[in-house]
TILUM-759198 format. One record per atom (N, C-alpha, C): residue number from 0; residue in three letters; atom name; x, y, z. Coordinates in steps of 0.2 Angstrom, whole numbers, plus 2048, in hexadecimal, padded with zeros to 3 digits. Layout:
N
  resi  resn  name    X    Y    Z
   NUM   ALA    CA    X    Y    Z
...
This chain:
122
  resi  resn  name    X    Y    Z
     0   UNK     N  D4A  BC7  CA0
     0   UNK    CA  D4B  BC0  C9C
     0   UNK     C  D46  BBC  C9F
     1   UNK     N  D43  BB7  C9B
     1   UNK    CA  D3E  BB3  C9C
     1   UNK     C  D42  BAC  C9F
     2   UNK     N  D3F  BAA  CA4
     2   UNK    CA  D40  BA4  CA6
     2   UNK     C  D3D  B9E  CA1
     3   UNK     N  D41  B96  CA2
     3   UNK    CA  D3E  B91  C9F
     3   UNK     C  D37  B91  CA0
     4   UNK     N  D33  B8F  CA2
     4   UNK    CA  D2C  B8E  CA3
     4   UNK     C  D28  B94  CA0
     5   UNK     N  D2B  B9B  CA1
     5   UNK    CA  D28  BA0  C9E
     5   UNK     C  D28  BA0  C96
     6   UNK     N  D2F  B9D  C92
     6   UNK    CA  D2F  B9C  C8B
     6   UNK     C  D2A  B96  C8A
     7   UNK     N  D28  B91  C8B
     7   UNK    CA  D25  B8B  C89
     7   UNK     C  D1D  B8F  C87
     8   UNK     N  D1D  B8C  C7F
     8   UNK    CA  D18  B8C  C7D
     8   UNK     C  D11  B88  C80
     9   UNK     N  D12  B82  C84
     9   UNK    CA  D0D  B7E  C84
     9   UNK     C  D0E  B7C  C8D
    10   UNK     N  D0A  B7A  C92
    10   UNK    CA  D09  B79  C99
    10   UNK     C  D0D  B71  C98
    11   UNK     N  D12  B6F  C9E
    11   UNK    CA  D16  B68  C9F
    11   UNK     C  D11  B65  CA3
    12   UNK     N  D10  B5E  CA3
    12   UNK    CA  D0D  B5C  CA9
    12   UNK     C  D12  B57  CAA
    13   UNK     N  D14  B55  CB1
    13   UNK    CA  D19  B52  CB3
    13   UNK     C  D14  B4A  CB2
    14   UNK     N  D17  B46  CB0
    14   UNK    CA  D15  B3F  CAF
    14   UNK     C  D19  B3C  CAE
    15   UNK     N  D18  B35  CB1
    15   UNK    CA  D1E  B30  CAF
    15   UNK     C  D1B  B2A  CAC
    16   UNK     N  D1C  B2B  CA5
    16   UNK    CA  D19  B26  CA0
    16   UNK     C  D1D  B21  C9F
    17   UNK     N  D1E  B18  CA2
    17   UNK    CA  D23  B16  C9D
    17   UNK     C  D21  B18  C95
    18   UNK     N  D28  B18  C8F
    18   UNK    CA  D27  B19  C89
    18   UNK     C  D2F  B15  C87
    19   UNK     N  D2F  B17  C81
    19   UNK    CA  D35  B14  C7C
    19   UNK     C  D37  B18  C78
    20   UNK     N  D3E  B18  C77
    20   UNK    CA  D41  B1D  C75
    20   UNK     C  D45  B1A  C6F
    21   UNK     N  D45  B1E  C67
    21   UNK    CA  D4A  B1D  C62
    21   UNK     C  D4C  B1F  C5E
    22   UNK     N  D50  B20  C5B
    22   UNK    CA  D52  B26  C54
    22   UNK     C  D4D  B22  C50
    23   UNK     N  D4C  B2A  C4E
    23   UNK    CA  D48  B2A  C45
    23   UNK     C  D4A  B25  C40
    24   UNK     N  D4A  B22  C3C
    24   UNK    CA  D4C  B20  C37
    24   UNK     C  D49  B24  C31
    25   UNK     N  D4D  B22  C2A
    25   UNK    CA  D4C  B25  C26
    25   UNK     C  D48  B1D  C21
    26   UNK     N  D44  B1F  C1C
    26   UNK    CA  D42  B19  C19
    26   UNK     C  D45  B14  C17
    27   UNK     N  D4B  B12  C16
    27   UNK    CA  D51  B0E  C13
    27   UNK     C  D56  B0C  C1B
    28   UNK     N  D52  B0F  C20
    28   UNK    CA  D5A  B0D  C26
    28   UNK     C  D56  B08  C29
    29   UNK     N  D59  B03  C2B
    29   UNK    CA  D57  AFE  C2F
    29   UNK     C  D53  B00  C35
    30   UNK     N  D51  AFE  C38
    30   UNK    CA  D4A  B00  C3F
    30   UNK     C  D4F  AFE  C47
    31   UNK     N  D50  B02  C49
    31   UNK    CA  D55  B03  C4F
    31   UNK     C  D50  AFE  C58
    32   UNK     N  D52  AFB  C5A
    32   UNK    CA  D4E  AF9  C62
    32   UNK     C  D4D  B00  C65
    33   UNK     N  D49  AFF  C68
    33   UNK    CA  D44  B05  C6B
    33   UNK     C  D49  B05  C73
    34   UNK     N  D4B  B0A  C75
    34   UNK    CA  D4D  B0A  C7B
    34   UNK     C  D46  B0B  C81
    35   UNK     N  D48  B08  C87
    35   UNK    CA  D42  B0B  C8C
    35   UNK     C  D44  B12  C91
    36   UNK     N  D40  B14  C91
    36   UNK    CA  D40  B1A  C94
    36   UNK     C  D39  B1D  C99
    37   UNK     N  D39  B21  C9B
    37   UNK    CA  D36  B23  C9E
    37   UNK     C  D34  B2B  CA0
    38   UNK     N  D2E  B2D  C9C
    38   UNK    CA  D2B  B35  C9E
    38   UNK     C  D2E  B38  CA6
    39   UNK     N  D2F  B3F  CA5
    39   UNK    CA  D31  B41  CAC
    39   UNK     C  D29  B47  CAB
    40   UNK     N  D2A  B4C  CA5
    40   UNK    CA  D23  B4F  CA2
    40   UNK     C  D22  B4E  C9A
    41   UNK     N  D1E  B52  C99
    41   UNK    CA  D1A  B52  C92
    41   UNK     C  D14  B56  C93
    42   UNK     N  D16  B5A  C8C
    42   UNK    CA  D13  B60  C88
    42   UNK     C  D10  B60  C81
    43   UNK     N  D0D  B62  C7E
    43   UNK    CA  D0B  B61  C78
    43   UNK     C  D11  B63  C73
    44   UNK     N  D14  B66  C77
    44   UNK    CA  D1A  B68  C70
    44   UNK     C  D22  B66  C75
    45   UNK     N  D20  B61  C79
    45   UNK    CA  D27  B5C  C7B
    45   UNK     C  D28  B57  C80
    46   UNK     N  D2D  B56  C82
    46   UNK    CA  D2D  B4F  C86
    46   UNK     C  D32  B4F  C89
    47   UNK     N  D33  B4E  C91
    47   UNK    CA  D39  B4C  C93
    47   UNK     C  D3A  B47  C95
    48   UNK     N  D3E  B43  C95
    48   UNK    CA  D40  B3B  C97
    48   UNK     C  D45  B39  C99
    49   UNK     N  D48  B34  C9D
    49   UNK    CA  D4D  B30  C9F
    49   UNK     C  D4D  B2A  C9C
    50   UNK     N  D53  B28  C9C
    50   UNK    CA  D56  B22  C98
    50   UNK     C  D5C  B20  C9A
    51   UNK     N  D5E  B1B  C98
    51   UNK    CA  D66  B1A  C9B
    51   UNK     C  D6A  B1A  C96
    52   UNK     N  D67  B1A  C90
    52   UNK    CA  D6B  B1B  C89
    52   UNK     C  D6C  B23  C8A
    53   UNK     N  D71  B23  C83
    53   UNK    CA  D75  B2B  C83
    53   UNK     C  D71  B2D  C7C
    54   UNK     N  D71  B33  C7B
    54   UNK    CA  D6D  B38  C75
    54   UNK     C  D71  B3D  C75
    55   UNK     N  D70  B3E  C6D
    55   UNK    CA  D74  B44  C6C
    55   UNK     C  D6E  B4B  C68
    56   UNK     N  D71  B51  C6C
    56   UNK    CA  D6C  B55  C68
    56   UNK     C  D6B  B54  C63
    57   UNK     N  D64  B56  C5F
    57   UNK    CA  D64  B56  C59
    57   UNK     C  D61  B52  C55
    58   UNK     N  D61  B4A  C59
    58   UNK    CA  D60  B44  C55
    58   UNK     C  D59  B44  C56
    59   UNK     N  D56  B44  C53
    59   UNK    CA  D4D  B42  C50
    59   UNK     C  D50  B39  C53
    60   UNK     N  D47  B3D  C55
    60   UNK    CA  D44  B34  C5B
    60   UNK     C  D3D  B32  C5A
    61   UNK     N  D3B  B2D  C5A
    61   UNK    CA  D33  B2B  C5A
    61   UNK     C  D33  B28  C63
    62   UNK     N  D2E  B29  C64
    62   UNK    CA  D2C  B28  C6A
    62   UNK     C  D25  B26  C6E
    63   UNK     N  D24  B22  C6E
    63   UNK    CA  D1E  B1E  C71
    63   UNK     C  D1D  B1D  C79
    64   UNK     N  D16  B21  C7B
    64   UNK    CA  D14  B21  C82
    64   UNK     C  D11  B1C  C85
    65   UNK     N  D0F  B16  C8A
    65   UNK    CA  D0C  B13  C8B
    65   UNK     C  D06  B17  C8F
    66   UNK     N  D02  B1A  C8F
    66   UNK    CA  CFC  B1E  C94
    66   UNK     C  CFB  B17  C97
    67   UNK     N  CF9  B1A  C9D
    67   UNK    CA  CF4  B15  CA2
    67   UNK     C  CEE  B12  CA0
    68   UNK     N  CED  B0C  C9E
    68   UNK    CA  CE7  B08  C9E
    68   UNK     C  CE2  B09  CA0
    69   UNK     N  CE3  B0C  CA8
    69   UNK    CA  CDC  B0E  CAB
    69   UNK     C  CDA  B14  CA8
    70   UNK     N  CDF  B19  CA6
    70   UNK    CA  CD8  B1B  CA4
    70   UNK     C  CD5  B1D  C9D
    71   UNK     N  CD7  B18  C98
    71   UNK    CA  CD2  B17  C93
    71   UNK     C  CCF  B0E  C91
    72   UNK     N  CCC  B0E  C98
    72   UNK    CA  CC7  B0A  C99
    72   UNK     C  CCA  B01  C98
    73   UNK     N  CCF  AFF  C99
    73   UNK    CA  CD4  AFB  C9A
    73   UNK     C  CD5  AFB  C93
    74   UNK     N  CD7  AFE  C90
    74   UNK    CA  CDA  AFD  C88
    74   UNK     C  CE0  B01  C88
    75   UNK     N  CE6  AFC  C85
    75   UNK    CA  CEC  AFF  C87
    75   UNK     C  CED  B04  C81
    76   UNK     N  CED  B0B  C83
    76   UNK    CA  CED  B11  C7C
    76   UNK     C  CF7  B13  C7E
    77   UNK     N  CF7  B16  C78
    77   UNK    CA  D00  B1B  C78
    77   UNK     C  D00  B22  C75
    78   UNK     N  D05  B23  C75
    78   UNK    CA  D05  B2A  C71
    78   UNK     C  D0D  B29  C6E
    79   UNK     N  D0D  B29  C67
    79   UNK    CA  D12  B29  C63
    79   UNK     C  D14  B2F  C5F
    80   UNK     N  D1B  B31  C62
    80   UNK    CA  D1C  B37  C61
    80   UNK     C  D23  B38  C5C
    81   UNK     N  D23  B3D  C59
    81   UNK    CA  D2A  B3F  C55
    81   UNK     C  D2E  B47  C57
    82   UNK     N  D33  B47  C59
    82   UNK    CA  D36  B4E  C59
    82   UNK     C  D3E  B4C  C5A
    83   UNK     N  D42  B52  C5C
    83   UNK    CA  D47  B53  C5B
    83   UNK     C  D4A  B53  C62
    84   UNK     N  D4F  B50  C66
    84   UNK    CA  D52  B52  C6A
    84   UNK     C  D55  B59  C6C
    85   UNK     N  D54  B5F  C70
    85   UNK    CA  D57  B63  C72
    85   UNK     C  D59  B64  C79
    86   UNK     N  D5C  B60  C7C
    86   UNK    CA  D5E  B60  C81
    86   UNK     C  D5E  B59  C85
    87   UNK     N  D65  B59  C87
    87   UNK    CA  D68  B52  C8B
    87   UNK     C  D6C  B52  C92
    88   UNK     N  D68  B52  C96
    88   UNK    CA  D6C  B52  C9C
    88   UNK     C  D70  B4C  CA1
    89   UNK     N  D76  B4D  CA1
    89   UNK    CA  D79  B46  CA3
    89   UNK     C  D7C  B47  CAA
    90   UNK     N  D77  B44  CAF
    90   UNK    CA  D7A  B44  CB5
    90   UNK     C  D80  B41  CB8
    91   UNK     N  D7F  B40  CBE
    91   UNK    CA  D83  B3A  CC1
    91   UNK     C  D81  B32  CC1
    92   UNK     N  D7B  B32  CBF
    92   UNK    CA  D76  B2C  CBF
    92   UNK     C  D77  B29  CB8
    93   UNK     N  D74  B21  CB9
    93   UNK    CA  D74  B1E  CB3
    93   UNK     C  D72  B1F  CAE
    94   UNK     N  D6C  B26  CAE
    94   UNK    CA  D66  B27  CA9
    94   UNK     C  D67  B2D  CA9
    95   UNK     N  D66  B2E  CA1
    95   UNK    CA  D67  B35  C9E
    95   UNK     C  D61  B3A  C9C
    96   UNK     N  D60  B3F  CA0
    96   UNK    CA  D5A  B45  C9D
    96   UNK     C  D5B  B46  C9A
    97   UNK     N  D55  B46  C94
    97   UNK    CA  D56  B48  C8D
    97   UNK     C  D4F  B4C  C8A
    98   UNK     N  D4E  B51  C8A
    98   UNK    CA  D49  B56  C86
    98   UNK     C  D47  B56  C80
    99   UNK     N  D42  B53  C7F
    99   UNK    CA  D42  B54  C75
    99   UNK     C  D3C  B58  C72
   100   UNK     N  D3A  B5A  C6E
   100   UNK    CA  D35  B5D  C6B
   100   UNK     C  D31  B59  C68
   101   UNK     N  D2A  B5A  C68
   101   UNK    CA  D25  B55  C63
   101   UNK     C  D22  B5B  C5F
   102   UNK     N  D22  B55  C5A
   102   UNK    CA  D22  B5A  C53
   102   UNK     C  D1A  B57  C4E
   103   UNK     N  D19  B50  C52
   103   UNK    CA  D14  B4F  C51
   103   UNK     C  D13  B49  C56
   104   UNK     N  D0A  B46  C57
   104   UNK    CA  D0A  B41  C59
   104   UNK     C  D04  B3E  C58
   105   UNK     N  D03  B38  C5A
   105   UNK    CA  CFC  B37  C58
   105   UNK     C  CFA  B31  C5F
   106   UNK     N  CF4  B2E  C61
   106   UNK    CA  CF2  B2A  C65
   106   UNK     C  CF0  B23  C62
   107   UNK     N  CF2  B20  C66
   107   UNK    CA  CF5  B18  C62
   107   UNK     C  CEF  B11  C66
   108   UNK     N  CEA  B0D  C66
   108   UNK    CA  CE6  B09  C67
   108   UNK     C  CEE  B04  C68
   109   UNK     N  CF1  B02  C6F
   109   UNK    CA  CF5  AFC  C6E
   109   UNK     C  CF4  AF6  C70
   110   UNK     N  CF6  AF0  C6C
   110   UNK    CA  CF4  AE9  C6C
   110   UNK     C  CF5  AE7  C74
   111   UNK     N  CF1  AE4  C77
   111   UNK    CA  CF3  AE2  C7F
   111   UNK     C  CF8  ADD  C7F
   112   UNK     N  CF8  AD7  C7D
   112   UNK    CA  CFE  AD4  C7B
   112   UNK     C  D06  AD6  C78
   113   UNK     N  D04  ADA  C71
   113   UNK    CA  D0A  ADC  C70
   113   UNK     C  D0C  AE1  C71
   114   UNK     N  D0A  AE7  C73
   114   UNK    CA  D0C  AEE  C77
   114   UNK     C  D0E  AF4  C70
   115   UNK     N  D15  AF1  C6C
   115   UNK    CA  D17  AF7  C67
   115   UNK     C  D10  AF5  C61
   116   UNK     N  D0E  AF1  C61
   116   UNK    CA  D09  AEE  C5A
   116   UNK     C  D04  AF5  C5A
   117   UNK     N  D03  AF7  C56
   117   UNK    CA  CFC  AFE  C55
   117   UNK     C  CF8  AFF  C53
   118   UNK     N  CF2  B00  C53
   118   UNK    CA  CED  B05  C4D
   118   UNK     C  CEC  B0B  C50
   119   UNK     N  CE9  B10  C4B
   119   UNK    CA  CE8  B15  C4E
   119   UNK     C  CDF  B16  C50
   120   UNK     N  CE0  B1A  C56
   120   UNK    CA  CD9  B1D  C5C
   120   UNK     C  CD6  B21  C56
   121   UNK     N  CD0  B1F  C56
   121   UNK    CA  CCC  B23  C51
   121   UNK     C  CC6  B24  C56
């Protein structure tokens, strides 16, 4: 039998990115507040984070990383992401682990002022 690390198709690196956390919406649904959260790791094909809010599997999420400014040359960059929750761990603690899959994502130029505001890094 294969261990977790041995099934993963991509290498985790441990990082703790703040980011924001929300349900998907469908075109027609109102735009939900972004919970804060915060990376534990990240993969090209997932992400795991803590939050204080609950999640249930299943629910499709978009999800926005704040990367470090230093290191692209003081310009606040992100990573905006889409997948699916598969996995919620609920400790004894205020904040909930939660694993989700990314199914796409793209690198994001962010306003220094307004933070969620965007254009895309070309």
């Amino acid at each position: 039998m294969q261990t977790k690390s041995e099934q993963r198709k991509s290498h985790r690196y441990l990082v703790g990115f703040p980011c924001s956390v929300r349900r998907s919406r469908g075109p027609k649904e109102p735009v939900e507040a972004a919970i804060p959260a915060e990376t534990k790791d990240v993969s090209t094909g997932g992400i795991y984070f803590e939050a204080s809010a609950d999640w249930e599997l299943g629910t499709e999420i978009e999800c926005l990383l704040h990367l470090p400014v230093k290191a692209f040359g003081g310009r606040p960059v992100g990573i905006r992401c889409r997948g699916k929750i598969v996995r919620v761990d609920r400790p004894a603690s205020d904040t909930v682990g939660v694993g989700a899959t990314i199914e796409h994502f793209e690198f994001l130029q962010l306003e220094k002022d307004k933070g969620a505001k965007s254009s895309k890094v070309r």
